[in-house]
C-alpha positions as a printed NumPy array, in Angstrom:
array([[-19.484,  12.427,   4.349],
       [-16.473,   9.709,   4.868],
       [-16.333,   9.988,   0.831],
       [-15.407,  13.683,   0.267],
       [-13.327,  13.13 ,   3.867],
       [-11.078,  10.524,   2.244],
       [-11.135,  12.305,  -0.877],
       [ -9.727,  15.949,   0.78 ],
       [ -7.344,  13.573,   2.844],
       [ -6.17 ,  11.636,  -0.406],
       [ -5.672,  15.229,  -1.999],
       [ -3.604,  16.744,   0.857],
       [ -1.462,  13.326,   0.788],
       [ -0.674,  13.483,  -2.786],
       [  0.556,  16.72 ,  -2.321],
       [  3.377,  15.84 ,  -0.758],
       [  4.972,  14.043,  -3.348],
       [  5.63 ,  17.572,  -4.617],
       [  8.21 ,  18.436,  -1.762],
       [ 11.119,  16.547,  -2.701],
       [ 12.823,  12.866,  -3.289],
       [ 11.918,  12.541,   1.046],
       [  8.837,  13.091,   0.551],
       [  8.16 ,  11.356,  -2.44 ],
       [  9.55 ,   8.184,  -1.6  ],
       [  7.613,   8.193,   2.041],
       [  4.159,   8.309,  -0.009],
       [  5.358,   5.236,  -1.873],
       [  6.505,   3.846,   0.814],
       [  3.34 ,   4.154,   3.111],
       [  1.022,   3.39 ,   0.591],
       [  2.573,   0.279,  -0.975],
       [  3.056,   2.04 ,  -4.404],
       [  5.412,   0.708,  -6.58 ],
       [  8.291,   3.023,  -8.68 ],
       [  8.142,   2.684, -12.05 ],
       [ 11.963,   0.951, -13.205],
       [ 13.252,   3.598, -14.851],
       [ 12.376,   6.036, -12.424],
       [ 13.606,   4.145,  -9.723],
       [ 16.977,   3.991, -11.757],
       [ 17.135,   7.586, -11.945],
       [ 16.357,   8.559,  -8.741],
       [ 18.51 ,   5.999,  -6.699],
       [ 21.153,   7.295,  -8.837],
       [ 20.75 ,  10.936,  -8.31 ],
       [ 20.194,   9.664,  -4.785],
       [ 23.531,   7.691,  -4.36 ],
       [ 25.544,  10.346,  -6.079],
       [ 24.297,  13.155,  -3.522],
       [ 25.064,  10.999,  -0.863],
       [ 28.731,  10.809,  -2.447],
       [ 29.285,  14.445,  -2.183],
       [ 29.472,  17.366,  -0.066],
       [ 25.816,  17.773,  -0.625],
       [ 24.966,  15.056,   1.36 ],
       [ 21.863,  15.133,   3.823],
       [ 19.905,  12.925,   5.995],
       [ 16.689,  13.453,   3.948],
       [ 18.991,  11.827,   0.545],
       [ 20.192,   9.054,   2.658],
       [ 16.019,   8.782,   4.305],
       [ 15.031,   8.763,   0.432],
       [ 17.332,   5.929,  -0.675],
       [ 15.829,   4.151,   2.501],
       [ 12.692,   4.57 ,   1.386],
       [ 13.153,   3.221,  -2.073],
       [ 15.452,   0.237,  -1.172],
       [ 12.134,  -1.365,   0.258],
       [  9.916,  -0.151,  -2.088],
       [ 11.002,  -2.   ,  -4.916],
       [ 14.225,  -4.809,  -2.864],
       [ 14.748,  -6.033,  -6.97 ],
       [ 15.705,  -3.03 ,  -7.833],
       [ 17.719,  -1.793,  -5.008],
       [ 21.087,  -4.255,  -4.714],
       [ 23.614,  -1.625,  -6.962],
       [ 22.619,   0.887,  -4.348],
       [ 22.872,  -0.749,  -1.137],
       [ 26.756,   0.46 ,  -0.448],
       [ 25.824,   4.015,  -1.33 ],
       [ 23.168,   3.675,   1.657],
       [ 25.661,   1.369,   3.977],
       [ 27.931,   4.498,   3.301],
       [ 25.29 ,   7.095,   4.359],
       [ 24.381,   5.461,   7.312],
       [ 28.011,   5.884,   8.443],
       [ 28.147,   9.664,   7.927],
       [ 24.704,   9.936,   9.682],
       [ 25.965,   8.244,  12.68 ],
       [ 29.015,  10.708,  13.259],
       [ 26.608,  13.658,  13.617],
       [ 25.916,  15.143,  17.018],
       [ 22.553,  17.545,  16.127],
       [ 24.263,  20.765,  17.938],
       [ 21.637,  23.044,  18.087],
       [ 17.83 ,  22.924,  18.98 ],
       [ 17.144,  23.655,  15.374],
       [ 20.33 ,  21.799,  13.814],
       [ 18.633,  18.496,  15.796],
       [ 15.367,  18.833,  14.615],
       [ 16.618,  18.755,  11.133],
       [ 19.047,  15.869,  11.533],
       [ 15.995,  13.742,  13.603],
       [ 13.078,  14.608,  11.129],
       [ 10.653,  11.757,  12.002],
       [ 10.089,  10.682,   8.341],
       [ 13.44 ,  11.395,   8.07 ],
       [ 15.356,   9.097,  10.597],
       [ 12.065,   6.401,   9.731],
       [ 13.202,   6.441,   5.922],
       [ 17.011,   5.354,   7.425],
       [ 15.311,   2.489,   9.773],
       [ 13.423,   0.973,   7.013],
       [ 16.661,   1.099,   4.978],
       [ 18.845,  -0.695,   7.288],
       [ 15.97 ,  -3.222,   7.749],
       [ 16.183,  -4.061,   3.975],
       [ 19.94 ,  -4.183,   4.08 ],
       [ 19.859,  -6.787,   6.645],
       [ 22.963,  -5.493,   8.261],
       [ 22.422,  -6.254,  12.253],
       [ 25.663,  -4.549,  13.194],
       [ 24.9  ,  -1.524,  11.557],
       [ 21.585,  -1.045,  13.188],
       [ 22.649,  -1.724,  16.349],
       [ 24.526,   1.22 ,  15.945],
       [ 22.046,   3.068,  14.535],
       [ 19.97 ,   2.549,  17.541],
       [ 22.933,   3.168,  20.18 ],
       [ 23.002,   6.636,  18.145],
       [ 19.237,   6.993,  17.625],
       [ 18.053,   7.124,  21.319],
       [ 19.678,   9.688,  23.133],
       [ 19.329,  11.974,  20.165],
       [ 15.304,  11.083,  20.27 ],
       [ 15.115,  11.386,  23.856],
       [ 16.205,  14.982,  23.011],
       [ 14.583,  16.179,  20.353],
       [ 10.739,  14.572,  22.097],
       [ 10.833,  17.346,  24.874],
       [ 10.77 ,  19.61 ,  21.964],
       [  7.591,  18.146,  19.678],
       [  4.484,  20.037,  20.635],
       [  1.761,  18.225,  21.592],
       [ -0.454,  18.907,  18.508],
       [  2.47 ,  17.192,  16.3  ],
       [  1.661,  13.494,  17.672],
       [  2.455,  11.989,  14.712],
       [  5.61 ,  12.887,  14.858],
       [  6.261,  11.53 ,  18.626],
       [  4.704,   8.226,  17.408],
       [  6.937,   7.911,  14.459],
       [ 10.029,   8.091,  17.007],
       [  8.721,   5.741,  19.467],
       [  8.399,   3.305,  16.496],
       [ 11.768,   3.595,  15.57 ],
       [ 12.991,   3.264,  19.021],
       [ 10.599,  -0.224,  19.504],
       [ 11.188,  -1.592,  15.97 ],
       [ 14.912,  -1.368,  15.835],
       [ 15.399,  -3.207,  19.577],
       [ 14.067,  -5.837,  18.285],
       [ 16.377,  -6.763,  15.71 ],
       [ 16.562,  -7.321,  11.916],
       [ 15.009, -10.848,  11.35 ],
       [ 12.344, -10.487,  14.31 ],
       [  9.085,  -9.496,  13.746],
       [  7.767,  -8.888,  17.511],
       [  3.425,  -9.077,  17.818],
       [  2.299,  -5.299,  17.419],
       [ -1.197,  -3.296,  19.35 ],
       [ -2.506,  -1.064,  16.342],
       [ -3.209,   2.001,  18.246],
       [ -1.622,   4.494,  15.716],
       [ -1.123,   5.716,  12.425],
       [  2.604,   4.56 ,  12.722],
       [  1.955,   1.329,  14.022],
       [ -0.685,   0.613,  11.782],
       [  1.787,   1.073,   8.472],
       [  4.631,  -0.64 ,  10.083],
       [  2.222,  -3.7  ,  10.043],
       [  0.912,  -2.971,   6.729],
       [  4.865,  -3.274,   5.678],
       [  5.759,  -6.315,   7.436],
       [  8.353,  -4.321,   9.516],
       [  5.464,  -6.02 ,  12.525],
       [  2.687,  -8.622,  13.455],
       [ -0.328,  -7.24 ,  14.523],
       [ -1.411,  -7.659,  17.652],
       [ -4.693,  -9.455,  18.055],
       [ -5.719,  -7.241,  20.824],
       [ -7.953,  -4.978,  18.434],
       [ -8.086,  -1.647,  17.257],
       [-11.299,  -0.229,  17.891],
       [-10.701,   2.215,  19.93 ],
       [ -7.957,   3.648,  17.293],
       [-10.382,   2.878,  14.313],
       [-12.627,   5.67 ,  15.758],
       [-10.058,   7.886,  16.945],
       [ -9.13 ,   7.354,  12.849],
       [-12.231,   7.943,  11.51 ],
       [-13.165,  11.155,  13.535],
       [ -9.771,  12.739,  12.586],
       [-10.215,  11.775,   8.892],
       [-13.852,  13.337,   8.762],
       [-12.602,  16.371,  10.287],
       [ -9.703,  17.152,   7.349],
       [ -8.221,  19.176,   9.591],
       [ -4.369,  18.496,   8.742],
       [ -1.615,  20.84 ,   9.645],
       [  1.208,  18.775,   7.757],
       [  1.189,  16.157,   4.922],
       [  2.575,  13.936,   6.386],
       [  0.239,  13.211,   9.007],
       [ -2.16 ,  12.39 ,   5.907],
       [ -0.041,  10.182,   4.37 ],
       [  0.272,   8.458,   7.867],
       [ -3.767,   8.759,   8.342],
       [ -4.392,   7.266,   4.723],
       [ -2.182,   4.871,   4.902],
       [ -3.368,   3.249,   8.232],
       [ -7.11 ,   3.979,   6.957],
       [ -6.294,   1.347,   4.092],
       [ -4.633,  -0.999,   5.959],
       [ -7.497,  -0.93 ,   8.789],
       [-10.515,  -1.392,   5.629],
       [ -8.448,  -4.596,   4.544],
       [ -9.737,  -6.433,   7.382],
       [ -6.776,  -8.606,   8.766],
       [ -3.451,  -9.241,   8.121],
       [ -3.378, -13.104,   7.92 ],
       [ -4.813, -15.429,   5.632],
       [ -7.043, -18.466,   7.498],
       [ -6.278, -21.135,   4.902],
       [ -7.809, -23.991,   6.849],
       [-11.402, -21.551,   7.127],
       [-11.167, -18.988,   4.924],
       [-14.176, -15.891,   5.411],
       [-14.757, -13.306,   3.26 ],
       [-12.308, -11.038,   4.726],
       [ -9.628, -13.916,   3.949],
       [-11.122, -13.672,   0.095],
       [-10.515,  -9.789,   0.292],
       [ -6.804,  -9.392,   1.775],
       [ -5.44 , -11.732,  -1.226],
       [ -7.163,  -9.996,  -3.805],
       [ -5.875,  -6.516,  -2.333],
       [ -2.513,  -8.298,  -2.007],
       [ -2.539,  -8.607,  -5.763],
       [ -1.268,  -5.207,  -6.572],
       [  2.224,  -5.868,  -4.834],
       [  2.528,  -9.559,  -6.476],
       [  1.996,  -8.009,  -9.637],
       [  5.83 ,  -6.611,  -9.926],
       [  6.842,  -9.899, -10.884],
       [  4.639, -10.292, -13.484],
       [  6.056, -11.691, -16.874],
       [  6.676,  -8.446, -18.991],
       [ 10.044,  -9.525, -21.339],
       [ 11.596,  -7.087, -23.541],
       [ 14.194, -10.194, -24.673],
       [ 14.364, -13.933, -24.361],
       [ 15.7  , -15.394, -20.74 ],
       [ 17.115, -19.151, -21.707],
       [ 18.4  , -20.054, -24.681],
       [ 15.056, -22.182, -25.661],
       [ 12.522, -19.537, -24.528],
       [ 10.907, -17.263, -26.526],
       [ 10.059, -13.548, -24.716],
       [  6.977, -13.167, -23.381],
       [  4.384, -10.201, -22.312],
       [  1.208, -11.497, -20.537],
       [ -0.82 ,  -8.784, -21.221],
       [ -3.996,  -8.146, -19.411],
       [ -6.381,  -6.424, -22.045],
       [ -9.678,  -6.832, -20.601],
       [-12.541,  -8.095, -18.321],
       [-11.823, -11.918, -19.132],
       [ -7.835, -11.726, -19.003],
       [ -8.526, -10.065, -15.359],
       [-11.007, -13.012, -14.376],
       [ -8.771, -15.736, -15.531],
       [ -6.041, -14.142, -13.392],
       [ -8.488, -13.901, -10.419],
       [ -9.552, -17.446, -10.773],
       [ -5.991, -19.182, -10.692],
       [ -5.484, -17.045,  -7.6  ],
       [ -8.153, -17.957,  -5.64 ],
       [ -9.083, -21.594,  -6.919],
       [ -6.185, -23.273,  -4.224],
       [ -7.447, -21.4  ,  -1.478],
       [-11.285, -21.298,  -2.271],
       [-12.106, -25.006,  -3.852],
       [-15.291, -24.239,  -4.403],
       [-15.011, -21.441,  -6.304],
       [-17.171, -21.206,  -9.893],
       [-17.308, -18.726, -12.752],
       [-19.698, -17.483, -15.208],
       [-22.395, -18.82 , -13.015],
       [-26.088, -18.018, -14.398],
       [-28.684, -16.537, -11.327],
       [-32.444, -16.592, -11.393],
       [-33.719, -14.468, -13.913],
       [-34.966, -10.625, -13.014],
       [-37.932,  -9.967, -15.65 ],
       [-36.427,  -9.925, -18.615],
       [-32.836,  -9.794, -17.513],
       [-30.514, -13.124, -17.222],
       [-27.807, -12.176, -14.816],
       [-24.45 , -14.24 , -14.968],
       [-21.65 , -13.776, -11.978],
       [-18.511, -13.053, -12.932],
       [-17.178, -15.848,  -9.438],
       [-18.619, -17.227,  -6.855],
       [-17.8  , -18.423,  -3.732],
       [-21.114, -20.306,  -2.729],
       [-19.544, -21.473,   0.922],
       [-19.383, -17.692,   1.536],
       [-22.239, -16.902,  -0.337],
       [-20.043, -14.424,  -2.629],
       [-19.817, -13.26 ,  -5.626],
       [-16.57 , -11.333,  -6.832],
       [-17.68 ,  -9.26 ,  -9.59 ],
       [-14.618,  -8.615, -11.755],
       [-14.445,  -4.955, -13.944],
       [-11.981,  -3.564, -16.264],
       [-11.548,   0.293, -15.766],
       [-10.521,   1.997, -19.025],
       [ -8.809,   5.28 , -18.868],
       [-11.26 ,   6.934, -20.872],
       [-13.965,   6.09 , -18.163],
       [-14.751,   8.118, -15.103],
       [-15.393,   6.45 , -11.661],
       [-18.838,   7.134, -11.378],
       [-19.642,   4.974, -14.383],
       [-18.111,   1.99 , -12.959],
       [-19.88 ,   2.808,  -9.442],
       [-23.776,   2.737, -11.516],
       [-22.671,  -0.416, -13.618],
       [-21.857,  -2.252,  -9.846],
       [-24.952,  -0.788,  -8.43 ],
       [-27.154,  -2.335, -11.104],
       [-25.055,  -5.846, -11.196],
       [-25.409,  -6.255,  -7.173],
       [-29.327,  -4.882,  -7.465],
       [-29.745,  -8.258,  -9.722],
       [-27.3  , -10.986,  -8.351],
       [-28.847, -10.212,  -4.571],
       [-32.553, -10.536,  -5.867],
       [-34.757, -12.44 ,  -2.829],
       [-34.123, -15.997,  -3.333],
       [-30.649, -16.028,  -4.379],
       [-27.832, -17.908,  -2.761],
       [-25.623, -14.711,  -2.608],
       [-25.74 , -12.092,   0.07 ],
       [-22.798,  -9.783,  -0.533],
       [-20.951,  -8.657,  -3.827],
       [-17.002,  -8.137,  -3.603],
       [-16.212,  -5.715,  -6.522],
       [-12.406,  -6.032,  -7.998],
       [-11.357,  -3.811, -10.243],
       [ -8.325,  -3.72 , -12.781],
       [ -7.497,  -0.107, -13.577],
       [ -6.042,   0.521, -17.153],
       [ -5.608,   3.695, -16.511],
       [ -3.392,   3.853, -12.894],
       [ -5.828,   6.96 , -11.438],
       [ -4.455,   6.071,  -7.651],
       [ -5.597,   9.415,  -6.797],
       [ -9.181,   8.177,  -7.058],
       [ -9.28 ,   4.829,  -5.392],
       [-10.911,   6.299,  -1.596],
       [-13.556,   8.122,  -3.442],
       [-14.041,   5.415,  -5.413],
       [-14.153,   2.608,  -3.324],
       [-16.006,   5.006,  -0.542],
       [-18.741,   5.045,  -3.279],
       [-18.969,   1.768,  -3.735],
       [-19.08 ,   1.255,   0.056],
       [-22.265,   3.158,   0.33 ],
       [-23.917,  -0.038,  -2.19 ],
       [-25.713,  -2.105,   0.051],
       [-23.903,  -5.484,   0.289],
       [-20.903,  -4.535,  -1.114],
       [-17.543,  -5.56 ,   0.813],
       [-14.305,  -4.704,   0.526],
       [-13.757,  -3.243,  -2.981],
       [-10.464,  -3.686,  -4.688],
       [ -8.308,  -1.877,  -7.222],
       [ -5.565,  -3.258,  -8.603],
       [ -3.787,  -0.535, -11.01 ],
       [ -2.098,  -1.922, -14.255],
       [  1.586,  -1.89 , -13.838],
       [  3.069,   0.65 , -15.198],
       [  5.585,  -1.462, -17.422],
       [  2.352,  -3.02 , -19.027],
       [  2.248,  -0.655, -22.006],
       [ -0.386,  -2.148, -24.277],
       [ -1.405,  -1.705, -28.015],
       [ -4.922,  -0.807, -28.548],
       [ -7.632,  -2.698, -27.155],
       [-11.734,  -2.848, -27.813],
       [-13.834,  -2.027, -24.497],
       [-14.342,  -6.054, -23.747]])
């Protein structure tokens, strides 16, 4: 049941990527998805002009927001265009009922916050908050009761920006909103728990009843960030939830990955480190987890199962884990990947082994983010499987044909 749930909430989210630059850029944004360079080029551009012009809006300037943090190396050339929009935005006034409902969109006036956050201009969002509040105050009378998400979205501004540009103040999960703004560093997360909000979660997800997109971009968002288990790595004792949240940390690291279209120094030679298949992905895996996991081994051989000589991909023997490692190509569908885990975790977990739980991570050639809940969901329902990961290919890693290795 939680599968097709996530699945019908991952559709309705996608959706609204279809309802303009807002909109797009606050699904990146929440989800951690990357813009591909050019893209982001074109957009911030089309982004900075409008803001330039009499066509200016809130929602243009809550884009640009957006993007600046989604991709900070990209965003320097068009930090002035959103240091100008900010100033426009703050001589508005809202006028009417529906003229201030417009002008304090929650996604809207959240896109601006996160903006001025990755500027890093303290002034400026002081002012932005000295603006923000009586404006909210406002415009909350007005939010029915039904719309939550939206009165949780405003409270979040109105905590977040008090605090102050370089602070980072501890955080109770007890929302979707509060959930993503500790999912995007913009908070710490409070080590009071979340129980009580990972059911409240869970029931509203396996209802799919959503009256707006954005509440399912919110829901998703926050469901992801509650299945990675933690927020902070415990390097001195690291558990199996530790071993998860770097792997599923990978995806973001990723943009820096060495992809070189022409030489950087004089005596250097450019280089693309291509990722082609299964053993690229576990060499990868391995240099990232061997300083934080010493006793980490690959291609270990397990007890034979009749005729069959299983080999683990890594293991972790202190956690008695083993990270199976998979390379998705486009041509395959999910549910082939789900039966080949199934069989490998029916023969590494035979009675008598050492292991007792399989962590599956998966490189995806073909970028199907659309998939990942159903997929992972599926894999989920394998008994002793934890915390599957996808990590998509990047999308400036075009490669030339490849085998199926």
């Amino acid at each position: 049941m939680l599968r097709e749930a996530l699945k019908s909430l991952g559709d309705h989210a996608e959706g609204l990527k279809q309802h303009g630059a807002q909109s797009f850029a606050f699904y990146q944004w929440a989800l951690g998805i990357p813009v591909p360079e050019e893209q982001f080029g074109d957009m911030a551009q089309g982004l900075s002009d409008e803001l330039a012009s009499g066509a200016r809006s809130v929602h243009s300037l809550a884009a640009l927001g957006f993007l600046l943090n989604v991709d900070p190396m990209l965003s320097d050339p068009f930090n002035d265009a959103f240091r100008n929009g900010v100033e426009w935005l703050l001589g508005r006034t809202g006028g009417s009922q529906t003229s201030l409902a417009a002008l304090m969109h929650p996604v809207a006036q959240t896109g601006v916050l996160v903006g001025l956050l990755e500027l890093g201009d303290q002034p400026l969002l002081t002012r932005f908050g000295e603006w923000f509040g009586p404006l909210s105050q406002r415009l909350k009378a007005a939010i029915p009761h039904e719309e939550g998400w939206r009165l949780d979205l405003l409270w979040m501004i109105e905590k977040r920006q008090a605090v102050g540009v370089d602070e980072k103040r501890p955080l109770v999960v007890d929302s979707a909103a509060a959930a993503i703004y500790v999912a995007r560093d913009m908070a710490q997360a409070d080590d009071a728990g979340n129980g009580e909000f990972a059911a409240r979660l869970l029931g509203r997800i396996k209802s799919a009843q959503y009256r707006d997109a954005e509440e399912a971009v919110l829901d998703l968002a926050a469901y992801r960030y509650l299945a990675s288990g933690g927020d902070d790595v415990n390097l001195r004792a690291p558990s199996t939830g530790d071993v998860a949240l770097v792997l599923q940390r990978l995806s973001s690291a990723l943009r820096r990955w060495t992809w070189e279209d022409s030489k950087k120094t004089p005596n250097s030679t450019a280089q693309k480190w291509a990722v082609e298949h299964e053993y690229h992905f576990q060499n990868l895996l391995y240099a990232i987890l061997a300083p934080v996991f010493p006793d980490i081994r690959d291609e270990e051989w397990l007890a034979s199962v009749g005729h069959k000589k299983p080999r683990a991909d890594l293991v972790l023997p202190a956690l008695r884990l083993v990270v199976e490692v998979k390379y998705w190509r486009a041509k395959h569908p999910p549910q082939t990947l789900i039966s080949q885990i199934a069989e490998d975790v029916s023969l590494y977990l035979k009675l008598g082994s050492p292991y007792t739980k399989v962590l599956p991570v998966i490189w995806d050639e073909g970028r199907r983010t659309e998939q990942y809940d159903y997929l992972i969901a599926g894999l989920l329902e394998i008994r002793d499987v934890v915390s599957p990961t996808v990590v998509p290919q990047p999308a400036f890693m075009v490669l030339a044909n490849t085998d199926d290795a």
